[in-house]
N, C-alpha and C positions, 0 to 999 in steps of 0.2 A: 504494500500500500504506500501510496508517494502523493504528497499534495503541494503545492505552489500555489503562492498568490500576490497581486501587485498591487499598487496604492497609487497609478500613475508617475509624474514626476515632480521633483519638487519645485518647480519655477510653479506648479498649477497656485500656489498660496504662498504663503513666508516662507523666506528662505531661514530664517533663523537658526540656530544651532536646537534652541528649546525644540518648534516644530519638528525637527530633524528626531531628536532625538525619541519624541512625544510619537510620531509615524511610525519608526523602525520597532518601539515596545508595542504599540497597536497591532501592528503587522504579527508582530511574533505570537503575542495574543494570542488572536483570532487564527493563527495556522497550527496552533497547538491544540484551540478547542477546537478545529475542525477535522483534526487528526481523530480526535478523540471520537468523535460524531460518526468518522467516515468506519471505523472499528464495525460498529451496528449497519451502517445505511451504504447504499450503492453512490457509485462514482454522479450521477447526478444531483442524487437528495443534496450529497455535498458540497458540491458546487453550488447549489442554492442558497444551502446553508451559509457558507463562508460569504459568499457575496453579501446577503442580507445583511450579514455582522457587518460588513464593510461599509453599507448601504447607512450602518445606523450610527455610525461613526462619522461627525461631522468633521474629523481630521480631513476624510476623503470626500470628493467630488464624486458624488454620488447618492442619489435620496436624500438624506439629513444633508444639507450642506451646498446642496448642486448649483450648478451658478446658473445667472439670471440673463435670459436672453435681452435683444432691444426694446424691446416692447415692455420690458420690467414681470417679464415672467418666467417662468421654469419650465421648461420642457425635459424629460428623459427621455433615457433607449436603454434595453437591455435585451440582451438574448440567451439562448441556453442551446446548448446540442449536446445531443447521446448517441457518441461514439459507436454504441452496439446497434440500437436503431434505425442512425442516422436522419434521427427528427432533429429538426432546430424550430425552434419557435424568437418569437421575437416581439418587443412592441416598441415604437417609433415615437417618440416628442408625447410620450404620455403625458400628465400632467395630474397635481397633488392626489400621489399613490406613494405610500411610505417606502414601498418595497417595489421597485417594477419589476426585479429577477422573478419574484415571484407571482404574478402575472401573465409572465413568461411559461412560468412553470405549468399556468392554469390551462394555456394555450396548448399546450404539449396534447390535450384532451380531446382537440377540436381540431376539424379540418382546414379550416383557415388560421393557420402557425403564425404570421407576422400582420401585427396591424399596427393603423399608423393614427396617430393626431385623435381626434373625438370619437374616432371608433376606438382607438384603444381603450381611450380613459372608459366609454362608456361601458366596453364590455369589461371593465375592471369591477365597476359600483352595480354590475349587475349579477356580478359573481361574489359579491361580498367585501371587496376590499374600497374600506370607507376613505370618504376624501379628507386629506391629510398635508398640510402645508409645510413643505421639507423646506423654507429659508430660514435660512435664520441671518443674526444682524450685522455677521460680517461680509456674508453677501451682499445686503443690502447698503451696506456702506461702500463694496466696494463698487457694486453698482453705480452710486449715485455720484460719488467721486473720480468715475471713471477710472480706476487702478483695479480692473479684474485680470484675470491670471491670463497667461498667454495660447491657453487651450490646448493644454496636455496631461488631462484630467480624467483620470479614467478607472473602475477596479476592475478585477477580473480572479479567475482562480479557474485551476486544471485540477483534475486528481484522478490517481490510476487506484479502483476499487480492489477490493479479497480477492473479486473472481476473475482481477485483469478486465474489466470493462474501464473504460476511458470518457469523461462526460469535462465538459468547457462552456462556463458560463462570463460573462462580461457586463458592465453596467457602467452609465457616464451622467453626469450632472450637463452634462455639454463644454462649447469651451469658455464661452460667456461674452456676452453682446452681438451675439450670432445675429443674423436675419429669421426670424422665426419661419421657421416650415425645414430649413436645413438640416439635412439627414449626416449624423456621422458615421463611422466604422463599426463603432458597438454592437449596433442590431445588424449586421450583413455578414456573408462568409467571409468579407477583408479584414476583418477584427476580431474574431470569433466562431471557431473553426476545430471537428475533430473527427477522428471514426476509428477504427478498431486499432488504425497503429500508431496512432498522434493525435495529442492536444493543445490548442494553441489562444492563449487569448493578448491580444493586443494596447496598446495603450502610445498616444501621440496623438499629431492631428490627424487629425482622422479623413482627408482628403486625399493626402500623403499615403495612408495605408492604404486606402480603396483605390488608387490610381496602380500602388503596387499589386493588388490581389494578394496582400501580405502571409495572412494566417492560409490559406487557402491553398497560396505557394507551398510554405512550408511544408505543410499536410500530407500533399501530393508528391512531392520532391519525399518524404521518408516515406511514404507508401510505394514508391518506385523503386525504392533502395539505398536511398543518399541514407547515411547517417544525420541523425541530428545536429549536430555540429556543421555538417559540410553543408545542410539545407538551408541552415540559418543564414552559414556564411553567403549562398550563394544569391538568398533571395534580398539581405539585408544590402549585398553590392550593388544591385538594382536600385534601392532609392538612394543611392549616391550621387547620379547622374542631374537630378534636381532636390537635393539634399535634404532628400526624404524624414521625415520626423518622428521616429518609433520606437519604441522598445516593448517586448515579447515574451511571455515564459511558454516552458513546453515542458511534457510528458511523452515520452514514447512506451510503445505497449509493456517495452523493455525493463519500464521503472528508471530508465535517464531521466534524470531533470537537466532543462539547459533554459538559460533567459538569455538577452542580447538584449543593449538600446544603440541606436546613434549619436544619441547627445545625451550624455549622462548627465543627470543619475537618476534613470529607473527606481524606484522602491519595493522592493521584496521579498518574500519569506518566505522559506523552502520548509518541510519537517517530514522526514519516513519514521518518525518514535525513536531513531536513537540521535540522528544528524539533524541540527536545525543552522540557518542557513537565514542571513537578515543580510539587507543592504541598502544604502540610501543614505 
């Protein structure tokens, strides 16, 4: 069993050393209790799980915390895919849902997997998940002062199950003062991405990754044969060319863990119960 998970980067808020340090124990947290969680539950539940937490942690750009687009409002994205499956569900610029991974997760149920804007939200409060205002007052400050983050704000989490199943979830607050109705990487296969022999979730802007086909790339290059490492390297050389803005954690069916950014520093936390593994 192997789980990984990311906090985006640190330009998305304070660069502080506090922040800094305040992210990297959050991170480690939340990849110990979802160690613990993934013990009982399959590589999906997991991933739901651990995002959620991430989701409710206003450290991270995501749910609690997310930033506010032009219009002074919140939109999210979040998606989820089951490796064994190969469902992905997804919802687009949702709006005040505490949790959208889980959302996400409701959709897995139903034949239409990704929705976008007031279908989302609606088929959220129809299924039970009450409406719920994730701002809080540093976004709106930094809203209103125009000092919001430079839109590489993102969480995400992989994990390789007991039975060797593979599930990859993602979730974004956005990047902040966006043009509302803008789609990023989070809910698409370019950010969020897996099946039986790799998992991949994304974090940058999210233009950048959908131009590359990032997670998608990587996926397919280890299900052909590349190694991990040599997939990463070769799909990450790709947004070099117009300097591309991402960094990546991954699982392969193998129990590798591997992450990658291009402009560091990514934030992350690895644990298989005896190795734990923080950065940022």
């Amino acid at each position: 069993m192997k789980i990984i998970i990311h906090g985006g980067f640190f330009s998305e808020s304070s660069t502080s050393q506090e922040t800094k340090v305040a992210k990297q124990n959050a991170l480690l947290r939340i990849v110990k209790d979802s160690y613990e969680y993934l013990k009982t539950h399959s590589a999906v539940e997991t991933v739901v799980y651990a995002v959620s937490l991430l989701e409710d942690d206003e450290l991270f750009n995501a749910g609690i915390g997310s930033q506010i687009q032009s219009d002074g409002k919140i939109r999210m994205s979040a998606s989820l895919m089951d490796g064994m499956s190969q469902k992905f569900s997804g919802v687009i610029n949702i709006e005040e849902v505490k949790n959208p991974i889980q959302v996400a997760l409701e959709l897995m149920k139903v034949d239409d997997r990704v929705l976008g804007g007031s279908g989302a939200t609606n088929f959220a409060r129809q299924h039970g998940f009450e409406q719920f205002s994730t701002e809080i007052p540093q976004r709106r400050a930094e809203y209103e002062a125009k000092l919001a983050a430079t839109g590489t704000g993102t969480v995400g989490c992989v994990a390789l199950d007991a039975d060797g199943n593979l599930a990859a979830a993602t979730s974004t607050g956005g990047k902040g003062f966006e043009i509302p109705g803008r789609i990023s990487d989070s809910a698409t296969v370019a950010g969020n991405y897996v099946n039986e022999f790799c998992g991949v979730s994304l974090t940058g802007v999210g233009e950048d990754i959908v131009s590359n086909a990032t997670a998608a790339k990587i996926v397919t290059r280890v299900t052909d044969g590349f190694s991990l490492d040599k997939a990463f390297e070769k799909t990450f050389a790709e947004l070099k060319p117009y300097d591309g803005f991402a960094g990546a954690i991954a699982i392969d069916k193998d129990g590798t863990i591997f992450h990658q950014d291009s402009h560091p520093s990514m934030v992350f936390a690895s644990y298989d119960g005896e190795k734990e593994e923080v950065f940022g």
